[in-house]
mmCIF file as Biopython writes it, N, C-alpha, C and O atoms, coordinates in Angstrom:
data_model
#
loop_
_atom_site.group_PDB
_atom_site.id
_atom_site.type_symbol
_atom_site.label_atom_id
_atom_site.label_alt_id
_atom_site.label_comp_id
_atom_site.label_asym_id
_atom_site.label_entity_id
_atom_site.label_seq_id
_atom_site.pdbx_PDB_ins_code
_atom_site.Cartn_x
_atom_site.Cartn_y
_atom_site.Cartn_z
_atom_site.occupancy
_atom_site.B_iso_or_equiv
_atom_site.auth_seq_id
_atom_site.auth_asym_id
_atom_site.pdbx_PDB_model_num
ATOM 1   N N  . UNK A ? 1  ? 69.634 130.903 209.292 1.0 0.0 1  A 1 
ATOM 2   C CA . UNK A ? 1  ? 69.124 131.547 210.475 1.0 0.0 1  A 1 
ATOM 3   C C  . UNK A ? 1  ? 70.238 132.436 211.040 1.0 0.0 1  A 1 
ATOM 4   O O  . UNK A ? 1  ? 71.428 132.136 211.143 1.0 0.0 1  A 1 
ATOM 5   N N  . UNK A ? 2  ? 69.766 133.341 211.315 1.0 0.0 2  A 1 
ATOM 6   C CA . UNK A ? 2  ? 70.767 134.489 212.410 1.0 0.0 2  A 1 
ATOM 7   C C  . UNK A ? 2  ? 70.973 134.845 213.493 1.0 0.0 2  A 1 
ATOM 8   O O  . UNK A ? 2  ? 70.216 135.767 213.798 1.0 0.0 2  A 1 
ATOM 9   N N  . UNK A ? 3  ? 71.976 134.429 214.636 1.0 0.0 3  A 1 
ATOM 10  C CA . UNK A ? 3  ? 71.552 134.971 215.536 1.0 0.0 3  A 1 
ATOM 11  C C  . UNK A ? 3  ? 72.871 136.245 215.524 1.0 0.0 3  A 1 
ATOM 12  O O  . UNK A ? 3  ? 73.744 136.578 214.723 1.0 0.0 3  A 1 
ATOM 13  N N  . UNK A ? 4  ? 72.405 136.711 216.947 1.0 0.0 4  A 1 
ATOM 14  C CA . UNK A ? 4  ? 73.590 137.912 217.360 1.0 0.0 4  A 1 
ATOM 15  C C  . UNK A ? 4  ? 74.026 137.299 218.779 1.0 0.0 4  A 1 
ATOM 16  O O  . UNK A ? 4  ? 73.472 136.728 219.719 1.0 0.0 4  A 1 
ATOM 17  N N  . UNK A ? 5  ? 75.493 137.781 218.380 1.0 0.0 5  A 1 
ATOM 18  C CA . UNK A ? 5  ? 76.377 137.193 219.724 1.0 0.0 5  A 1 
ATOM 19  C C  . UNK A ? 5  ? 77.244 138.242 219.731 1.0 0.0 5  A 1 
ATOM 20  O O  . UNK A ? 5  ? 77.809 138.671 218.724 1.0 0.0 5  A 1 
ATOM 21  N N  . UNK A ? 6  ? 77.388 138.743 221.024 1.0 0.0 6  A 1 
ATOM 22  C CA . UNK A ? 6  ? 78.111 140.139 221.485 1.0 0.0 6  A 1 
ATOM 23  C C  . UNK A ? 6  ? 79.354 139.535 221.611 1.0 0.0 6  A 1 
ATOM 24  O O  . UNK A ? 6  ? 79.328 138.412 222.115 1.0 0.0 6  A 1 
ATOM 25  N N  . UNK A ? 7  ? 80.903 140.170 221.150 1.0 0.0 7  A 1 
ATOM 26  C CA . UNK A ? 7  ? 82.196 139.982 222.106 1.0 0.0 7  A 1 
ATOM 27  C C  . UNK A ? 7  ? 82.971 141.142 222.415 1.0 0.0 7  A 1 
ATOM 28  O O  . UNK A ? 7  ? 82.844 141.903 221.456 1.0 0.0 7  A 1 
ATOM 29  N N  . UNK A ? 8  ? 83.664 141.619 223.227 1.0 0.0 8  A 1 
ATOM 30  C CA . UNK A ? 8  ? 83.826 142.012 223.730 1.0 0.0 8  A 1 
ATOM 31  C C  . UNK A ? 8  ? 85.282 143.173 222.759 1.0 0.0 8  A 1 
ATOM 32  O O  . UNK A ? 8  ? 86.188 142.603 222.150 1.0 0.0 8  A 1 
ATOM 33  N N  . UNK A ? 9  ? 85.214 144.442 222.811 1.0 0.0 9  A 1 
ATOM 34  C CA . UNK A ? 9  ? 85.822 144.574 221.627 1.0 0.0 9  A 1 
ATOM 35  C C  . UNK A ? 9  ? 87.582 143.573 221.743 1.0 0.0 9  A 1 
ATOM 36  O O  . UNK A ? 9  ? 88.051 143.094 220.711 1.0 0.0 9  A 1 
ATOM 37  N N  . UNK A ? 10 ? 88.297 143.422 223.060 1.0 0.0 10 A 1 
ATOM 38  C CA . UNK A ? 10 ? 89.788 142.336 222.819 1.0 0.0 10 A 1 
ATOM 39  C C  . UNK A ? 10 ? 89.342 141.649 221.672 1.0 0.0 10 A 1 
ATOM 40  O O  . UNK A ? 10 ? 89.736 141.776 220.513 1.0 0.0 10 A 1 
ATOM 41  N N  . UNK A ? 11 ? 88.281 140.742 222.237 1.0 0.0 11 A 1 
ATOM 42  C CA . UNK A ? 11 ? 88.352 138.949 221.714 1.0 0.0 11 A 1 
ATOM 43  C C  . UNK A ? 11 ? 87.844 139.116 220.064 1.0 0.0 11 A 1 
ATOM 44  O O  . UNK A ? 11 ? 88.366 138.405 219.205 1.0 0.0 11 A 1 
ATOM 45  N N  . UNK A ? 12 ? 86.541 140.346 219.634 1.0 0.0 12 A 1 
ATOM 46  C CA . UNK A ? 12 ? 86.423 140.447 218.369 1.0 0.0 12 A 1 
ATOM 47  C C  . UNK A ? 12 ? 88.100 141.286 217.684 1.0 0.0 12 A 1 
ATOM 48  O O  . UNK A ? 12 ? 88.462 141.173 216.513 1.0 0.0 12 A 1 
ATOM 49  N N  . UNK A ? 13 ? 88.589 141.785 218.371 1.0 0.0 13 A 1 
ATOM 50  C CA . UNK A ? 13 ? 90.114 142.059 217.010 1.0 0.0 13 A 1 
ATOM 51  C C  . UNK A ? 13 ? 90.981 141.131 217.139 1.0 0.0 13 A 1 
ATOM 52  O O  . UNK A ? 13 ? 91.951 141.254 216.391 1.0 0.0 13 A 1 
ATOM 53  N N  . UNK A ? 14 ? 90.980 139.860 218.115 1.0 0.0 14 A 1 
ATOM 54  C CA . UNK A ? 14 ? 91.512 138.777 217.897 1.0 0.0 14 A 1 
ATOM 55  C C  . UNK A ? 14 ? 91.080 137.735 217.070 1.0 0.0 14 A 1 
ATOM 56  O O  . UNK A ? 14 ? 91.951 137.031 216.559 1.0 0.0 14 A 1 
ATOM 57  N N  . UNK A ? 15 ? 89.918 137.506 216.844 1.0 0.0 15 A 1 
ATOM 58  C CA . UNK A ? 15 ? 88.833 137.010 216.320 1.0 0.0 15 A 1 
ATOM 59  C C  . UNK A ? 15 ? 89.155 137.426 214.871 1.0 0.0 15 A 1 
ATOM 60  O O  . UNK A ? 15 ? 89.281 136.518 214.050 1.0 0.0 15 A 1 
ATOM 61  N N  . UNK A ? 16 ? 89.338 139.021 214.374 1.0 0.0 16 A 1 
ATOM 62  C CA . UNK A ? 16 ? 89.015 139.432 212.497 1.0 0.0 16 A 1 
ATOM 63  C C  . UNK A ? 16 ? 91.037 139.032 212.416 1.0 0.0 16 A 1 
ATOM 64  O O  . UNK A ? 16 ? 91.547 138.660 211.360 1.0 0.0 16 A 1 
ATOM 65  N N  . UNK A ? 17 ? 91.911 139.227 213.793 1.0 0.0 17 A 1 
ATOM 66  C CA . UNK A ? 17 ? 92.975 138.941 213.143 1.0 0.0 17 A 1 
ATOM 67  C C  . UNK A ? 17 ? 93.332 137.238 212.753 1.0 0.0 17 A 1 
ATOM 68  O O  . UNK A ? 17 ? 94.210 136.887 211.964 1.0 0.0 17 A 1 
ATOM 69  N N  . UNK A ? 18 ? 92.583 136.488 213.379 1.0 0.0 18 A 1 
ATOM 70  C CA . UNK A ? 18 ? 92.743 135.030 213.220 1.0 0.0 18 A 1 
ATOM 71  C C  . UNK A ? 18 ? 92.245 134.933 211.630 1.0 0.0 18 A 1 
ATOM 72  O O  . UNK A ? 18 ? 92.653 134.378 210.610 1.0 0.0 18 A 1 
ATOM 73  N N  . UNK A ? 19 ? 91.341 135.627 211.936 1.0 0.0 19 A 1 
ATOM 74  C CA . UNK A ? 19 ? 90.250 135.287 210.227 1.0 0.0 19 A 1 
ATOM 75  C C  . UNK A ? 19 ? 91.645 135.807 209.120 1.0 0.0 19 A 1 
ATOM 76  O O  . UNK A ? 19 ? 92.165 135.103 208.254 1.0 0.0 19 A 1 
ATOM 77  N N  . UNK A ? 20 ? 91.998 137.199 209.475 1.0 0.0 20 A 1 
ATOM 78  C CA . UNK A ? 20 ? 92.455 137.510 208.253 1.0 0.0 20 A 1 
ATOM 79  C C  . UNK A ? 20 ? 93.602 136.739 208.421 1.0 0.0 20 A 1 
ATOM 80  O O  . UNK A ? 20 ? 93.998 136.788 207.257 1.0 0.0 20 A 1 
ATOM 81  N N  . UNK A ? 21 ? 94.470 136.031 209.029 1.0 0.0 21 A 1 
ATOM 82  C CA . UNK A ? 21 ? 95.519 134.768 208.641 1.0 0.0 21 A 1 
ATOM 83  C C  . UNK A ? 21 ? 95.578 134.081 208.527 1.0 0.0 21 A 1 
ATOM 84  O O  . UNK A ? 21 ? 96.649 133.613 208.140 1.0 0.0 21 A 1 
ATOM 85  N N  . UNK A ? 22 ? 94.258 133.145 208.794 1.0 0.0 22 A 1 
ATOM 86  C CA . UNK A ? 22 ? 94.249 132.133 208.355 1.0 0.0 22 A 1 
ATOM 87  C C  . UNK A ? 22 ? 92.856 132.592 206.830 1.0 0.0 22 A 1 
ATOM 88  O O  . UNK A ? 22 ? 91.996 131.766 206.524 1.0 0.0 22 A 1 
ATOM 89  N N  . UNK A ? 23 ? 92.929 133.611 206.315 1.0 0.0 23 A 1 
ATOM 90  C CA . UNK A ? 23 ? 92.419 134.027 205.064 1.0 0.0 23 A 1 
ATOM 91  C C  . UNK A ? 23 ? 91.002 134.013 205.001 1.0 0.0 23 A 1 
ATOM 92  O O  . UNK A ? 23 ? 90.395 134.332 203.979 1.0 0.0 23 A 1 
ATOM 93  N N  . UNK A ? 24 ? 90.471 133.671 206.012 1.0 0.0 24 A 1 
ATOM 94  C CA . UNK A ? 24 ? 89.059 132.979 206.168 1.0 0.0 24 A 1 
ATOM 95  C C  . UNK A ? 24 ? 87.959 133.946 207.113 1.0 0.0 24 A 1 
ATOM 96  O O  . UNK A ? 24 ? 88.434 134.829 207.828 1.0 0.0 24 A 1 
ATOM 97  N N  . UNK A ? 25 ? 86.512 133.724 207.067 1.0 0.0 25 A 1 
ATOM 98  C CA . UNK A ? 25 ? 85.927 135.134 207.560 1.0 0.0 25 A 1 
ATOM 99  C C  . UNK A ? 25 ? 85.656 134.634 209.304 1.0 0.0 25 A 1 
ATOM 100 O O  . UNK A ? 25 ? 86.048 133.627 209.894 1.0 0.0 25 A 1 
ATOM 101 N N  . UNK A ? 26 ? 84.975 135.595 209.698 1.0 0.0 26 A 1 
ATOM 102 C CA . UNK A ? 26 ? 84.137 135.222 211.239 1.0 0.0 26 A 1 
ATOM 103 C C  . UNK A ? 26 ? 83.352 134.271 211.229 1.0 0.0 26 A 1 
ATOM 104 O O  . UNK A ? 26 ? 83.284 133.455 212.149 1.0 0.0 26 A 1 
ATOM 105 N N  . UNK A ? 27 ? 82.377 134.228 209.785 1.0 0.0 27 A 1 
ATOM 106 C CA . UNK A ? 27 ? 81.816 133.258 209.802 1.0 0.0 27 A 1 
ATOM 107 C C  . UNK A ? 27 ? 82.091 131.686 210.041 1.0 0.0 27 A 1 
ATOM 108 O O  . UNK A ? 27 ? 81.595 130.917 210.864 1.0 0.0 27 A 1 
ATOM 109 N N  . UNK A ? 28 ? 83.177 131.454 208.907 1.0 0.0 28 A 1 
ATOM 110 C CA . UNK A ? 28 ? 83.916 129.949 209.232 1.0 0.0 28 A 1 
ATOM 111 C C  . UNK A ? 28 ? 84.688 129.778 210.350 1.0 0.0 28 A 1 
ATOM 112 O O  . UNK A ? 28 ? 85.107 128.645 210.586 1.0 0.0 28 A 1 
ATOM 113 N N  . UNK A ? 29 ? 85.071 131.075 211.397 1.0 0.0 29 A 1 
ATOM 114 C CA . UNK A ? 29 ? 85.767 130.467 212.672 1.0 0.0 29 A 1 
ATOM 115 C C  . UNK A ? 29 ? 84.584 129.816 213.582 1.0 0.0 29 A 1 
ATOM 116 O O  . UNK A ? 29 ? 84.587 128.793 214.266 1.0 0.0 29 A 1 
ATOM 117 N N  . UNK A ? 30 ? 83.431 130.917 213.304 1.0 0.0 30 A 1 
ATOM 118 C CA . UNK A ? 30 ? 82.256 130.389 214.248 1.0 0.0 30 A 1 
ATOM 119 C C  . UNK A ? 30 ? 81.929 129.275 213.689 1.0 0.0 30 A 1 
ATOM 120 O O  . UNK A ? 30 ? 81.793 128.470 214.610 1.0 0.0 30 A 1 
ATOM 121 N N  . UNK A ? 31 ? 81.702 128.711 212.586 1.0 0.0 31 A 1 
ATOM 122 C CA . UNK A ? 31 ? 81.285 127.318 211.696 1.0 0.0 31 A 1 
ATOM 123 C C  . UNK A ? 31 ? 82.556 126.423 213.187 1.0 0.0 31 A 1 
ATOM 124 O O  . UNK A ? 31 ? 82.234 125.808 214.204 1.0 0.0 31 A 1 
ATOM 125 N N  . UNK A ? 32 ? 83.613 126.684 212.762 1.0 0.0 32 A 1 
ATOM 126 C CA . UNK A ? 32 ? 84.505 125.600 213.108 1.0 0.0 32 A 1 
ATOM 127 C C  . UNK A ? 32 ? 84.129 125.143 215.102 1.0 0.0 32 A 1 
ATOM 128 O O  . UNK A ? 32 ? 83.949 124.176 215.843 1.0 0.0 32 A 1 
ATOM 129 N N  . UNK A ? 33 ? 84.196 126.481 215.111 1.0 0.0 33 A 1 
ATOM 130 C CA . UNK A ? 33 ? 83.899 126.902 216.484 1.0 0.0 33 A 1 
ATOM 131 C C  . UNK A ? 33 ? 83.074 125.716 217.165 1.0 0.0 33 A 1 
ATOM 132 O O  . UNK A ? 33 ? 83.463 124.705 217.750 1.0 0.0 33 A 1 
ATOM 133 N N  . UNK A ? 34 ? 81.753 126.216 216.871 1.0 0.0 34 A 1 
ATOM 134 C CA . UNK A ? 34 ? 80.555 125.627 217.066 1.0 0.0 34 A 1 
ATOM 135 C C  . UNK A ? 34 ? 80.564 123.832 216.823 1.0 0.0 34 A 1 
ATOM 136 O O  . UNK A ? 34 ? 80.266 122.939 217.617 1.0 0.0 34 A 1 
ATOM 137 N N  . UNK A ? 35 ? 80.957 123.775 215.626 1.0 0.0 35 A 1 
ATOM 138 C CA . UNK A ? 35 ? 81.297 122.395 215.571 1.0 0.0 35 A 1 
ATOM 139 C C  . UNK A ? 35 ? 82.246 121.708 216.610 1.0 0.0 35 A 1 
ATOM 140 O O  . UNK A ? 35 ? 82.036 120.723 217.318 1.0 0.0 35 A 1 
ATOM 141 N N  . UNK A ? 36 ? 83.399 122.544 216.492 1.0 0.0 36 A 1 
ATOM 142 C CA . UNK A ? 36 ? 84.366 122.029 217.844 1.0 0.0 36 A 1 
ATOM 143 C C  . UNK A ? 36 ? 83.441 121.284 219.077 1.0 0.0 36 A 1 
ATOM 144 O O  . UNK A ? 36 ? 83.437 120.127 219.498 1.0 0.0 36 A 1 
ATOM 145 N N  . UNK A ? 37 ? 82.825 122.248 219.375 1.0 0.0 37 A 1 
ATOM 146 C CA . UNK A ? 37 ? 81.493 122.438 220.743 1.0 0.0 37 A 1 
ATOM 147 C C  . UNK A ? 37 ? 80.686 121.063 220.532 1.0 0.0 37 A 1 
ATOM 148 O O  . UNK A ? 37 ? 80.590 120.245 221.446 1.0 0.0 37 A 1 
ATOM 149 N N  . UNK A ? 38 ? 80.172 120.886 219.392 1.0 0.0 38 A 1 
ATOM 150 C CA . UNK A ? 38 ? 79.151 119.608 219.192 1.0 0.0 38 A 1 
ATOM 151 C C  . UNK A ? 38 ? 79.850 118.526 219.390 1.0 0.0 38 A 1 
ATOM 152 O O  . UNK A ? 38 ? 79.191 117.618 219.897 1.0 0.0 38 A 1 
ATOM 153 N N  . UNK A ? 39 ? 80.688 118.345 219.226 1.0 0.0 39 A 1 
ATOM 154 C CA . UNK A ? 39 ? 81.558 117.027 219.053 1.0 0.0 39 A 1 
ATOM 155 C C  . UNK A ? 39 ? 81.854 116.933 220.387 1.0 0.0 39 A 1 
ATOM 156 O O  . UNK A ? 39 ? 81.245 116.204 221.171 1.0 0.0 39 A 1 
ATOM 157 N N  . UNK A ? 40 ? 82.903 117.750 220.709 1.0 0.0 40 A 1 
ATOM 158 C CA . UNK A ? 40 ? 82.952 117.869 222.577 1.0 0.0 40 A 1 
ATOM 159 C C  . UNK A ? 40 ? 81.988 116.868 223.505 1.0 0.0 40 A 1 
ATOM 160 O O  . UNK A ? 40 ? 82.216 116.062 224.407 1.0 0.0 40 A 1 
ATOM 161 N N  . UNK A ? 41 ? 80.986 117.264 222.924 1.0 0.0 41 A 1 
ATOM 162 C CA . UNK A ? 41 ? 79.960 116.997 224.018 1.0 0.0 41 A 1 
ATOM 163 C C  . UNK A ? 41 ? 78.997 115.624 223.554 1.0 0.0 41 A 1 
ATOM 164 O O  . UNK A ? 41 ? 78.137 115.068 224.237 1.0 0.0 41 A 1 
ATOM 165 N N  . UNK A ? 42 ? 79.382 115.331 222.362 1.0 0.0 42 A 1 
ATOM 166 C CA . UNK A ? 42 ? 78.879 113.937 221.788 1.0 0.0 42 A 1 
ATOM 167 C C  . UNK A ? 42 ? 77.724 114.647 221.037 1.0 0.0 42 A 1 
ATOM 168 O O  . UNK A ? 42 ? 76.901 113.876 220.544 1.0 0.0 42 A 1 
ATOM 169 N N  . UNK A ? 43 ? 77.550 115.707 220.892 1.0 0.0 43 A 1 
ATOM 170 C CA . UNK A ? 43 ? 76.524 116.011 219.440 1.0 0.0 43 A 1 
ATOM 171 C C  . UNK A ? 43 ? 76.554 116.158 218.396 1.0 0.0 43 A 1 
ATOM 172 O O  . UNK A ? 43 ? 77.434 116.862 217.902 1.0 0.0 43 A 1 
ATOM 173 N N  . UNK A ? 44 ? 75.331 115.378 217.427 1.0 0.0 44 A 1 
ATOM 174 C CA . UNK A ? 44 ? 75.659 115.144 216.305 1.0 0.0 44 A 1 
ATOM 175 C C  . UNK A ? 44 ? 75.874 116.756 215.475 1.0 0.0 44 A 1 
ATOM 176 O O  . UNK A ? 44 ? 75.156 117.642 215.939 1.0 0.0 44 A 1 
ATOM 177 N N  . UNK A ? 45 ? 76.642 117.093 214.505 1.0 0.0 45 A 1 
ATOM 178 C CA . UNK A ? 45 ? 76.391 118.041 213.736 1.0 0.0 45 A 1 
ATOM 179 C C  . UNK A ? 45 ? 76.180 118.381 212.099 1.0 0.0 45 A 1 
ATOM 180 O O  . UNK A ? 45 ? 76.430 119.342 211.371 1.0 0.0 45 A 1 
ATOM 181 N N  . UNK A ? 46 ? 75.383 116.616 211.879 1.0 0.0 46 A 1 
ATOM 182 C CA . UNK A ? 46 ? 74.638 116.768 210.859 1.0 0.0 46 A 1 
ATOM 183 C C  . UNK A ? 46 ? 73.917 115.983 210.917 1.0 0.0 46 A 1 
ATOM 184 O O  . UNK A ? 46 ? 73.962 115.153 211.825 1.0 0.0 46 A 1 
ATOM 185 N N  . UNK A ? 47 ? 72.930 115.964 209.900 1.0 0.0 47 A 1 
ATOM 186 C CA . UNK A ? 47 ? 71.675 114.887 209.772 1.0 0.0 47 A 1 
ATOM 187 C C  . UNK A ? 47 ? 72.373 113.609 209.308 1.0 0.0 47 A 1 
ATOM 188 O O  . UNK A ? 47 ? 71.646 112.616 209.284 1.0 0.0 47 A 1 
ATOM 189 N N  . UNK A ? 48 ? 73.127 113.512 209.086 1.0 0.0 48 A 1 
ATOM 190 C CA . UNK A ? 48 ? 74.008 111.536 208.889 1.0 0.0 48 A 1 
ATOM 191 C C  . UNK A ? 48 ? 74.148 111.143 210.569 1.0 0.0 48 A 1 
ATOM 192 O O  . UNK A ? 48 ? 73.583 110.390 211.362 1.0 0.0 48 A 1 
ATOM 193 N N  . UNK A ? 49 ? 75.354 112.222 210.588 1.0 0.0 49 A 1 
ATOM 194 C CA . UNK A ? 49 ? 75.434 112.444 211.909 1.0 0.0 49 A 1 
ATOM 195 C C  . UNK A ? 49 ? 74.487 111.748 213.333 1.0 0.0 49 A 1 
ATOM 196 O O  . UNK A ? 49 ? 74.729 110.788 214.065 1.0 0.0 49 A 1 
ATOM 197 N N  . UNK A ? 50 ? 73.762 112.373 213.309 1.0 0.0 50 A 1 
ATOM 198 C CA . UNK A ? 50 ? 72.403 112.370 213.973 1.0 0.0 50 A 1 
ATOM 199 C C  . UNK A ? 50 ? 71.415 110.932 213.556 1.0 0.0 50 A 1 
ATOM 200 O O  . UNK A ? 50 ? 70.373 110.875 214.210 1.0 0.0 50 A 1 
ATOM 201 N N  . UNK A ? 51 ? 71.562 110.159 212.878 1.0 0.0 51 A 1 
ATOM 202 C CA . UNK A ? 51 ? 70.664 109.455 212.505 1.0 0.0 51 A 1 
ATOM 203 C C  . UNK A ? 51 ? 71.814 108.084 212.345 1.0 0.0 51 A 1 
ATOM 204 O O  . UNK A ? 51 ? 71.434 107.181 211.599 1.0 0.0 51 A 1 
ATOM 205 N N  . UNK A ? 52 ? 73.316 107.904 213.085 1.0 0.0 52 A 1 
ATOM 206 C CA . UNK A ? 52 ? 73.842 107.025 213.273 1.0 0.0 52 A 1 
ATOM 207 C C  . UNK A ? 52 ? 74.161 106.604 214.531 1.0 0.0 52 A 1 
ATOM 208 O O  . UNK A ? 52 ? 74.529 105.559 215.067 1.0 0.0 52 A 1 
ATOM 209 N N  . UNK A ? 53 ? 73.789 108.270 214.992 1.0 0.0 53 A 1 
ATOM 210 C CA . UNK A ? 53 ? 74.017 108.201 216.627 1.0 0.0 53 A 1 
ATOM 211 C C  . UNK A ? 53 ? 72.442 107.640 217.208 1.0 0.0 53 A 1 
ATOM 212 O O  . UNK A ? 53 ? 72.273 107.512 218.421 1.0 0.0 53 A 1 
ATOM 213 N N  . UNK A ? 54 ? 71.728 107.437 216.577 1.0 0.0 54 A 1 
ATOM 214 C CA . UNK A ? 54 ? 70.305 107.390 216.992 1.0 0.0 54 A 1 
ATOM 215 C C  . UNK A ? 54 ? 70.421 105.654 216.595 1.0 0.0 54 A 1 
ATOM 216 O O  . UNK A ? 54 ? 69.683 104.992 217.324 1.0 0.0 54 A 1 
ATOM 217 N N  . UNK A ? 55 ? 71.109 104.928 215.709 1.0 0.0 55 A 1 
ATOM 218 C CA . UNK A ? 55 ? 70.717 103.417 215.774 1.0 0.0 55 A 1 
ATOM 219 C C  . UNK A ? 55 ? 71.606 102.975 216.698 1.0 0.0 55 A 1 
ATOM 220 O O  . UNK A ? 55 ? 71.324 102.002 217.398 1.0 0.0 55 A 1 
ATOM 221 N N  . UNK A ? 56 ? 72.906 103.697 216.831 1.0 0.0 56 A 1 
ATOM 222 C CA . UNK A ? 56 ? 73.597 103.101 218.090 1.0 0.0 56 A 1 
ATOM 223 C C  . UNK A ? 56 ? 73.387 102.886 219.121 1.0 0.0 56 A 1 
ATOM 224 O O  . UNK A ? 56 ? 74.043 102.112 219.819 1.0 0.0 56 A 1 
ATOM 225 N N  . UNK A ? 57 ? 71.733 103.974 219.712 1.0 0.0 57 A 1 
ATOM 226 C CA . UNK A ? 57 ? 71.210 104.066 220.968 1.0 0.0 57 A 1 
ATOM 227 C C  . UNK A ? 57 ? 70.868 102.886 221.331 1.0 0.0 57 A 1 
ATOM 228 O O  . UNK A ? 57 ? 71.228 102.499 222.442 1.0 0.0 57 A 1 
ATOM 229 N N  . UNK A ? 58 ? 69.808 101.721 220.167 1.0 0.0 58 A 1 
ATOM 230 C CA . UNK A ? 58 ? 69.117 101.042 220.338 1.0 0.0 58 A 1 
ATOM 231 C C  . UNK A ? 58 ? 70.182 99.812  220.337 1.0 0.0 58 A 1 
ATOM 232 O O  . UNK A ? 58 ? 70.823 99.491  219.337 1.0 0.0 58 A 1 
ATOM 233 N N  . UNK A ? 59 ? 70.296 99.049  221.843 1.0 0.0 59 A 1 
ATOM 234 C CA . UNK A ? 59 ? 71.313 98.028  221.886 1.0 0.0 59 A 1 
ATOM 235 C C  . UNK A ? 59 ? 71.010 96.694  220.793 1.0 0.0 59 A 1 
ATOM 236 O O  . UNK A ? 59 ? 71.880 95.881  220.481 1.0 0.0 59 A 1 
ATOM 237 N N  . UNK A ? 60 ? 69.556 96.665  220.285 1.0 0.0 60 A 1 
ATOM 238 C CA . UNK A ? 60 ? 69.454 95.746  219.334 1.0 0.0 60 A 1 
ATOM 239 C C  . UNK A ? 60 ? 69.981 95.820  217.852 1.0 0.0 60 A 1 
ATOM 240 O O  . UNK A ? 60 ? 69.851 95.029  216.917 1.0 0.0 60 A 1 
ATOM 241 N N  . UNK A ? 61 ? 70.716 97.216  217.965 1.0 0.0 61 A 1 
ATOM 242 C CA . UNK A ? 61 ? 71.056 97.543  216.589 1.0 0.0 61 A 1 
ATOM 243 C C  . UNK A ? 61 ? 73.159 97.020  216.684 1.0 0.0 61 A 1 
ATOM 244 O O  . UNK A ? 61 ? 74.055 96.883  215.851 1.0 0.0 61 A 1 
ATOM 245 N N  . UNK A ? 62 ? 73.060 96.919  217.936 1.0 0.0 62 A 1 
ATOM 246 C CA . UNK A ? 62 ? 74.537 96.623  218.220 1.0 0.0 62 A 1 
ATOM 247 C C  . UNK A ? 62 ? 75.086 95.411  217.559 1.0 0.0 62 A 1 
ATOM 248 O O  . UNK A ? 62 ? 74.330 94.440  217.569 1.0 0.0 62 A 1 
ATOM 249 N N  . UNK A ? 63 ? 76.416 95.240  216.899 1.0 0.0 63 A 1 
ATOM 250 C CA . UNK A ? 63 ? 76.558 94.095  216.266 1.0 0.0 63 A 1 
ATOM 251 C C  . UNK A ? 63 ? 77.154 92.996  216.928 1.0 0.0 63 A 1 
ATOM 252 O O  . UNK A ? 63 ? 78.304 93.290  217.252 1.0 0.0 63 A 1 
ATOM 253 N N  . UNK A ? 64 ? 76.842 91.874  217.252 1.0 0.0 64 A 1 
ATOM 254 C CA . UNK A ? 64 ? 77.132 90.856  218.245 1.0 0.0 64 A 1 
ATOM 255 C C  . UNK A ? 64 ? 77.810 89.647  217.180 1.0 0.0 64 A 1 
ATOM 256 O O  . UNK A ? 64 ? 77.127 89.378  216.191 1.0 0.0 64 A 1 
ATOM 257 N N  . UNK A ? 65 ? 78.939 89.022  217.330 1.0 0.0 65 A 1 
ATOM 258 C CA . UNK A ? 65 ? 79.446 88.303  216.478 1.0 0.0 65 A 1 
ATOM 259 C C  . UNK A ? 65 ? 78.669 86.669  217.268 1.0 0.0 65 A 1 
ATOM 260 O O  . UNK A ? 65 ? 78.536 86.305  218.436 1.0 0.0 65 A 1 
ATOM 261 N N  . UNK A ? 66 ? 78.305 86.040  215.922 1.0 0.0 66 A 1 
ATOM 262 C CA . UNK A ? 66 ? 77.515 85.058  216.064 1.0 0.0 66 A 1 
ATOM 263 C C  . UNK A ? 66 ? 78.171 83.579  217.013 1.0 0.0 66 A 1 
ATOM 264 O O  . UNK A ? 66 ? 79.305 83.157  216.786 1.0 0.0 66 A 1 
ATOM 265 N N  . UNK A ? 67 ? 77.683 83.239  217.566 1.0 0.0 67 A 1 
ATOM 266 C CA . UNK A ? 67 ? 77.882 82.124  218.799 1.0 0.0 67 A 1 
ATOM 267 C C  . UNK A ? 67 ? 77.788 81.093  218.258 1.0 0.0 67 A 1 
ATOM 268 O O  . UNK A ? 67 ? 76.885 81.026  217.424 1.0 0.0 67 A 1 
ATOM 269 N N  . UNK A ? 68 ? 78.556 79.991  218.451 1.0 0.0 68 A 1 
ATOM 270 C CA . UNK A ? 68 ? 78.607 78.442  217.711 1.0 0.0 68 A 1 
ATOM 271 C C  . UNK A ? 68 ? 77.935 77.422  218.964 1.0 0.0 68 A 1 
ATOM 272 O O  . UNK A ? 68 ? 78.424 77.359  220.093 1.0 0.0 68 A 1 
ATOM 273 N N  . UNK A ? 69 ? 77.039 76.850  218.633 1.0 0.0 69 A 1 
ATOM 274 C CA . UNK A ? 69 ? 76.674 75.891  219.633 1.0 0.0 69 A 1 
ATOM 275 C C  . UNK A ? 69 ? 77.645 74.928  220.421 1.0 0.0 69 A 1 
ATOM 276 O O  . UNK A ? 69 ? 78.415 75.061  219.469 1.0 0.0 69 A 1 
ATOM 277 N N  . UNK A ? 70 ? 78.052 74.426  220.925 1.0 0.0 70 A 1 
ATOM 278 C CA . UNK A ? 70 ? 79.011 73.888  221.773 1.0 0.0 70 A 1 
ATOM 279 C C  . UNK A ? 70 ? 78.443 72.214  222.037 1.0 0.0 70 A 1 
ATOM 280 O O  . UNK A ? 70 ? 77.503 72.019  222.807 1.0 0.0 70 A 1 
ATOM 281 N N  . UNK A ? 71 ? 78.967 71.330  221.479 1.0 0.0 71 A 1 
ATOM 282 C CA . UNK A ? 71 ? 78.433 70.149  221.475 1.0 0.0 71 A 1 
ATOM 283 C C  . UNK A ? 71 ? 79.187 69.357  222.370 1.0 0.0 71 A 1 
ATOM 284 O O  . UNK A ? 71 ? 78.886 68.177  222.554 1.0 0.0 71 A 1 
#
């Protein structure tokens, strides 16, 4: 999917000079970028991701170490 995101011409020739030293395009800064962002904020950013954070929700999925009767 594609979107368009405007910057401003500074931040895009800071932006192609990061890419070209660390050898890598716009694309993978925004990859990293974006990911940075998900995590930040506790979102998942993949389908594993997302579907471990979803059994953790459910407190019955929580692991409780087992209780010894007390005689």
């Amino acid at each position: 999917m594609r979107k368009l995101i405007e910057f401003d011409t500074e931040t895009l020739s800071a932006l192609k000079l990061l890419a070209s030293d660390r050898m890598s395009s716009l694309q993978e800064l925004a990859d990293e970028a974006f990911s940075d962002l998900l995590k930040k904020h506790g979102r998942p950013t993949n389908l594993k991701d997302a579907l471990k954070q979803s059994l953790r929700q459910n407190p019955a999925n929580d692991h409780q170490p087992n209780r010894t009767k007390r005689r």
